[in-house]
C-alpha positions in Angstrom: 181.3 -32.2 45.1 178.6 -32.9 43.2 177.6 -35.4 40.5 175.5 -33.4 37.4 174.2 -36.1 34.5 173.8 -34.7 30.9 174.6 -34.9 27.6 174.8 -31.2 26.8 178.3 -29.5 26.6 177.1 -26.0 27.3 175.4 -27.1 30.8 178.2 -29.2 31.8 180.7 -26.6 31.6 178.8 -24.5 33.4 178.1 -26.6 36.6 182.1 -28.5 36.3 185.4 -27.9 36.1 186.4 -31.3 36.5 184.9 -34.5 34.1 184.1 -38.4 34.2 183.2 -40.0 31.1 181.3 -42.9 31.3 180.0 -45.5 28.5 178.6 -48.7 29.2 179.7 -48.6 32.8 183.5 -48.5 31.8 185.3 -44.9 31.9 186.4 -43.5 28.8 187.3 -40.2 29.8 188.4 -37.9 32.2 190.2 -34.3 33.1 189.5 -30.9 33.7 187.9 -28.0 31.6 191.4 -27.0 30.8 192.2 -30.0 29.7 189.5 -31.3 27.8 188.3 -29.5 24.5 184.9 -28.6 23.3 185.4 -31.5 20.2 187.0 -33.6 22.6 184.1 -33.4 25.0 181.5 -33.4 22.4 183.0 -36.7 21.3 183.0 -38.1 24.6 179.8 -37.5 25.4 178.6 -39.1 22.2 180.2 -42.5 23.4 183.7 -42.1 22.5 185.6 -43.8 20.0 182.7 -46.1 19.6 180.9 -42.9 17.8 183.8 -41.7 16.1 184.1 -45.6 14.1 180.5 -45.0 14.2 180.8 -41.8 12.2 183.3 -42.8 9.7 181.5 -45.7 9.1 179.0 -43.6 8.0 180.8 -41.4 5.9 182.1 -44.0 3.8 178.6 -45.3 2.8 
């Protein structure tokens, strides 16, 4: 087992088959590369829902 830090989709799933998302210390996310899509992931990585109100907070402006 290993633990790899990044916030880029393409290295993770190279190194992993298996994911832990963390945000602010708290998990937000977790599964395996089957179970976890390239939106999903991207989203994840970006904070979670967090982003996503973050986003459409945005997009209403």
């Amino acid at each position: 087992a290993i633990i790899f830090i990044t916030h880029n989709e393409i290295h993770s799933r190279l190194v992993g088959d298996r994911y832990t998302f963390l945000a602010l210390g708290k998990v937000i996310g977790a599964g395996t590369s089957d179970e976890i899509g390239n939106e999903e992931m991207r989203r994840l990585m970006a904070g979670g829902a967090e982003m996503g109100d973050l986003e459409q907070e945005l997009a209403e402006i």
